[in-house]
C-alpha positions as a Markdown table, in Angstrom:
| # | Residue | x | y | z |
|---|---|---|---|---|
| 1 | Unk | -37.8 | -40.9 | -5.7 |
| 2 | Unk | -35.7 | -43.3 | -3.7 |
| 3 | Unk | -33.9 | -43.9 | -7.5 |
| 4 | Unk | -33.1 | -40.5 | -8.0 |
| 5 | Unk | -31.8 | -40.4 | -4.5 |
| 6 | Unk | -29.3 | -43.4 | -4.8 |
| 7 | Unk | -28.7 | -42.4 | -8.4 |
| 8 | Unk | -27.3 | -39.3 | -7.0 |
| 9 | Unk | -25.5 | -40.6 | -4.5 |
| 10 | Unk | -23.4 | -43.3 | -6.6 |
| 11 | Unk | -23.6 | -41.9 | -10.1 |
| 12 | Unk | -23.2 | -38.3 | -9.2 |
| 13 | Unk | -21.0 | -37.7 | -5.5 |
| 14 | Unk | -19.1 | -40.7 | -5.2 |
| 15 | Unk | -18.4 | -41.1 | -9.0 |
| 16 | Unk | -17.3 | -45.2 | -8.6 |
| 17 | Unk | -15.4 | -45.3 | -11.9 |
| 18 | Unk | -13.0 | -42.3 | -10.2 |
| 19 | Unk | -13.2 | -43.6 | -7.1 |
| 20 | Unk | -10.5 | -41.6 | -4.9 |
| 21 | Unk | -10.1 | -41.8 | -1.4 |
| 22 | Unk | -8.2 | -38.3 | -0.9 |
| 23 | Unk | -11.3 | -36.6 | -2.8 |
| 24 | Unk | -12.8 | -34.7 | 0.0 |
| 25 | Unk | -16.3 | -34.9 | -1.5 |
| 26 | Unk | -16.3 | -39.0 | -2.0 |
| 27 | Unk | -14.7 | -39.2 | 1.6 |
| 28 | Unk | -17.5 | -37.1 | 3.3 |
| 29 | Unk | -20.6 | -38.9 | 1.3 |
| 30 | Unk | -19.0 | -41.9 | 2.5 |
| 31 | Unk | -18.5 | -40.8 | 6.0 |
| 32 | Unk | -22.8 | -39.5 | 6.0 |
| 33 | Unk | -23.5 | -42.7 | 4.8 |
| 34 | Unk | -22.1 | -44.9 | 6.8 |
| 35 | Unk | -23.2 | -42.5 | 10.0 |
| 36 | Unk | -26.8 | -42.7 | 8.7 |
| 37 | Unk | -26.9 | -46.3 | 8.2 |
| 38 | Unk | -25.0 | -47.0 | 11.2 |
| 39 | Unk | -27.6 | -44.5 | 13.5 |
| 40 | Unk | -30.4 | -46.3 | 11.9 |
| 41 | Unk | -28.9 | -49.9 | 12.7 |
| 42 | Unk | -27.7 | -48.5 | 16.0 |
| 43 | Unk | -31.7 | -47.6 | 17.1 |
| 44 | Unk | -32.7 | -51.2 | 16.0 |
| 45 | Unk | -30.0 | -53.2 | 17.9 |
| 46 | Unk | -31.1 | -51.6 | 21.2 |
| 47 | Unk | -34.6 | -52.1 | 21.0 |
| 48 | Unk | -34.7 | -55.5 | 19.6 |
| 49 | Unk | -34.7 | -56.9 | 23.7 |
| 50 | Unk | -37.5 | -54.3 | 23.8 |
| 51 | Unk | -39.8 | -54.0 | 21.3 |
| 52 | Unk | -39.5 | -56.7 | 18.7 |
| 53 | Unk | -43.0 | -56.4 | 17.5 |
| 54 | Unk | -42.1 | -53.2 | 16.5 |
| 55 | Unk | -38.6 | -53.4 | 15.3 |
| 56 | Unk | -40.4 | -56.0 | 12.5 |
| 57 | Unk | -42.7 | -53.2 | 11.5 |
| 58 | Unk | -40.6 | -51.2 | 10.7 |
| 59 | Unk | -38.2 | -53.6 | 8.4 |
| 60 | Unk | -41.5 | -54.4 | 6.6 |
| 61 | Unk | -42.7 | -50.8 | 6.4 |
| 62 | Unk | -39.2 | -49.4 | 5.6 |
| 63 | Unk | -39.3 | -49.6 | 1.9 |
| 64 | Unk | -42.7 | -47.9 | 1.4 |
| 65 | Unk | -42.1 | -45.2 | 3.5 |
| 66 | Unk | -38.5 | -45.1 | 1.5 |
| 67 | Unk | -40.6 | -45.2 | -1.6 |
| 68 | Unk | -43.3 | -42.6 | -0.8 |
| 69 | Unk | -41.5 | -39.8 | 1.4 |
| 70 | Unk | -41.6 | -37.4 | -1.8 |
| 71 | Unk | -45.0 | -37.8 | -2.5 |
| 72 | Unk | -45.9 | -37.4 | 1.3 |
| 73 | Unk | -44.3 | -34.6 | 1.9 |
| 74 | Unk | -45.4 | -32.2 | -1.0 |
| 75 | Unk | -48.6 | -33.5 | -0.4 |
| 76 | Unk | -48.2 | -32.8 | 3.2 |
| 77 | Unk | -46.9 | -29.2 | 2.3 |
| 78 | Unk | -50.1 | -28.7 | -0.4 |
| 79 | Unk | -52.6 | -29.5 | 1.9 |
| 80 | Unk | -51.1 | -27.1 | 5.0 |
| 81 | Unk | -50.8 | -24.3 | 2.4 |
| 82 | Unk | -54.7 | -25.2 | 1.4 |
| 83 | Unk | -56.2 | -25.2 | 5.2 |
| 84 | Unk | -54.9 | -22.3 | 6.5 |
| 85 | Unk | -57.6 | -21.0 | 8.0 |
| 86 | Unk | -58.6 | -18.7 | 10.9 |
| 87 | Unk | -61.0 | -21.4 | 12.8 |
| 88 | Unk | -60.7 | -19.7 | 16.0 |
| 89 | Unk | -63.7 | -19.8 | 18.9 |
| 90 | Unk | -63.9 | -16.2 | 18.9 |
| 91 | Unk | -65.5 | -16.0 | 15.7 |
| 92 | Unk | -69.4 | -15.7 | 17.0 |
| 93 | Unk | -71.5 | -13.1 | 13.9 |
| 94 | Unk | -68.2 | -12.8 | 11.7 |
| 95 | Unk | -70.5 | -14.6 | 9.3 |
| 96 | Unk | -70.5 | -11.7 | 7.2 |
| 97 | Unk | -69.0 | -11.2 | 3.6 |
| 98 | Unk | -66.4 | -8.9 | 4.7 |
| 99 | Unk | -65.2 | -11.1 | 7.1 |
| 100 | Unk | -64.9 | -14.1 | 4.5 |
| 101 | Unk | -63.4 | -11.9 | 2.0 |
| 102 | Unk | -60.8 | -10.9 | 4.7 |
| 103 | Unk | -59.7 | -14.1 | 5.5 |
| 104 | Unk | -59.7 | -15.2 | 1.7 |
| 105 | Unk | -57.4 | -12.2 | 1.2 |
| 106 | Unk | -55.3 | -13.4 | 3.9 |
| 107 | Unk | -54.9 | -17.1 | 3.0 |
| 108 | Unk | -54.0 | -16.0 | -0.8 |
| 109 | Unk | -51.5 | -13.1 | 0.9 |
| 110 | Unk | -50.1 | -16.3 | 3.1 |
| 111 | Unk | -49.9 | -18.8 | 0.1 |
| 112 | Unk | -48.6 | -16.5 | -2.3 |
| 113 | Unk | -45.6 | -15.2 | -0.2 |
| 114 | Unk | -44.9 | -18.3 | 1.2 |
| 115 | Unk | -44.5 | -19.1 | -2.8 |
| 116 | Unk | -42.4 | -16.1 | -3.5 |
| 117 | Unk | -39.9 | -16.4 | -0.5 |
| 118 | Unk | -39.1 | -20.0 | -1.6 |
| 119 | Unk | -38.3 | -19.3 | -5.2 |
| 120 | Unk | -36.1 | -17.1 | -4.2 |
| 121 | Unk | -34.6 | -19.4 | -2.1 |
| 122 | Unk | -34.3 | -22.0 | -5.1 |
| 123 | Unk | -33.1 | -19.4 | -7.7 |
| 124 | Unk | -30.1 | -18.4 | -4.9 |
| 125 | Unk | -29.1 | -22.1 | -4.3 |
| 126 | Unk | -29.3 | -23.2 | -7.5 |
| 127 | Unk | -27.7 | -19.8 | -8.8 |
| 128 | Unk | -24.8 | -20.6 | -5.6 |
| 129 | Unk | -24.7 | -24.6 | -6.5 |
| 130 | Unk | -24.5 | -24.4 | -10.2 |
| 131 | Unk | -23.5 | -20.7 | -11.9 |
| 132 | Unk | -20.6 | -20.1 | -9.1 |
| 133 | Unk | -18.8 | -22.8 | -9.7 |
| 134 | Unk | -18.6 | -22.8 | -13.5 |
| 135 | Unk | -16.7 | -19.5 | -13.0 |
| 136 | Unk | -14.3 | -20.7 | -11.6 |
| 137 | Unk | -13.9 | -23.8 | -13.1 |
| 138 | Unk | -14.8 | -25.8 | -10.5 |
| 139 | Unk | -17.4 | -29.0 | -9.9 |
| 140 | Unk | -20.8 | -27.6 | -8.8 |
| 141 | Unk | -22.6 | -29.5 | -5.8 |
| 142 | Unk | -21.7 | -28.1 | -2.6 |
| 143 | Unk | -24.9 | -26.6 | -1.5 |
| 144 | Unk | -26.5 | -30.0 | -1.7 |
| 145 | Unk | -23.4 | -31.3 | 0.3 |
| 146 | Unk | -23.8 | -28.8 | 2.9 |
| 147 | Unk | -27.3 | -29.3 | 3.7 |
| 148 | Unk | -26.8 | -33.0 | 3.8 |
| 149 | Unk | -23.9 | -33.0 | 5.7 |
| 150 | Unk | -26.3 | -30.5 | 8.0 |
| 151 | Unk | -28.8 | -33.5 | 7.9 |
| 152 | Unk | -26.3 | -36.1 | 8.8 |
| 153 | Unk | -25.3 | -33.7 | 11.8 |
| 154 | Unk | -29.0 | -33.6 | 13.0 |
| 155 | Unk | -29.6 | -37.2 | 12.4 |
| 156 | Unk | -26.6 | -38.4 | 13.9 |
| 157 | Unk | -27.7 | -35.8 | 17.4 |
| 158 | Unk | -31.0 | -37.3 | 17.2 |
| 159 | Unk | -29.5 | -40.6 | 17.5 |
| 160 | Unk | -27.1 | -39.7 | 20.7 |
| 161 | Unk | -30.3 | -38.5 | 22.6 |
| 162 | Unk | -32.5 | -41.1 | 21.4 |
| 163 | Unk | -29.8 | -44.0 | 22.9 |
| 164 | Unk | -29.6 | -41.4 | 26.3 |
| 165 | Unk | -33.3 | -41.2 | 26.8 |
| 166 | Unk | -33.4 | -45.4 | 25.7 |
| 167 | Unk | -31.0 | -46.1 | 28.4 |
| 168 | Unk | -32.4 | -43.8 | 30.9 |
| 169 | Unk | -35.8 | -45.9 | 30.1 |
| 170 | Unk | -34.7 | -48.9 | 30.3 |
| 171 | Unk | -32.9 | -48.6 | 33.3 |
| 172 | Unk | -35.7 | -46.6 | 34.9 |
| 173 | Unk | -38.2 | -49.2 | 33.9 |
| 174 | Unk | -36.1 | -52.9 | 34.1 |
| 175 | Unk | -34.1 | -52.5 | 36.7 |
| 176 | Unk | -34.9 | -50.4 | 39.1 |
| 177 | Unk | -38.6 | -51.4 | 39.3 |
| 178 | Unk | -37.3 | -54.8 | 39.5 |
| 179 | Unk | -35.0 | -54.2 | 42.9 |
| 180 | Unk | -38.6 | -51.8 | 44.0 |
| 181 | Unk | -40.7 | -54.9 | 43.3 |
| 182 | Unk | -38.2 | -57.5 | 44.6 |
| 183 | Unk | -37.6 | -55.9 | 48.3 |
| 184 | Unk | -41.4 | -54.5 | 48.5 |
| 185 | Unk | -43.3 | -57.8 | 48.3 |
| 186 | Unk | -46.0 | -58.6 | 50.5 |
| 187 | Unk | -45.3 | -61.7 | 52.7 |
């Protein structure tokens, strides 16, 4: 997974034997990788005074979870659609066969348009990212730009509150229990 993901990103957006710096497309994969490199970098430097411990954990576990994010999150995604399940307290004599062939027919009603809805959604993406374009004469790709550059957006907002609330913390919890501590000893 993580080869088809920089495989993509070098052989496919930035295109390194055309490398052009007016392309818009190469200039914006550039821009979201430097931005998501530099948000994840950015999170490590300021808890290193912190939260070493952690910050090695996570620069050992990085490549694993780099390796099997694809894996996890279908699998994630198969086993919600297989447990959905009305397990509710209020379910006291609903032992019957009518109510188990209820909820059956609700699960498969649940599972089955969740199915639908999103093959729609990959025929209308792939039918905008890849027919479109070749009417026009023009490079296909865009959707795939879009939502990464929607991605990049989020992650990079994630970062800006995640460096507020890390400041806020550490100034909550260093120095101002610190000036607390220093003037409320008992003598």
């Amino acid at each position: 997974m993580l080869g088809l993901v920089v495989y993509n990103i070098v052989a496919i957006y930035l295109d390194l034997a055309n490398l052009k710096f007016d392309s818009f497309r190469q200039a914006v994969v550039i821009v979201m990788i430097l931005v998501n490199l530099g948000s994840f970098a950015l999170l490590m430097l300021i808890h290193i005074p912190t939260h070493l411990k952690f910050i090695a954990k996570l620069l050992r576990n990085t490549v694993s979870y780099l390796s099997f994010q694809g894996a996890y999150s279908q699998t994630m995604v198969i086993h919600g659609m297989c447990n959905v399940d009305d397990v509710s307290w209020g379910t006291k004599g609903a032992t019957g066969s009518s109510t188990e062939s209820k909820f059956f027919t609700g699960k498969v009603f649940f599972v089955s348009s969740w199915l639908f809805y999103n093959c729609m959604l990959a025929y209308i993406l792939i039918y905008v990212d890849l027919i479109v374009p070749q009417r026009k004469n023009e490079q296909g790709g865009i959707v795939l730009l879009g939502i990464s550059i929607y991605a990049t957006i989020q992650i990079g907002f994630k970062t800006l509150l995640a460096v507020i609330n890390f400041v806020g913390w550490f100034f909550g919890q260093y120095l101002c229990r610190k000036k607390f501590f220093d003037t409320h000893t008992l003598s």
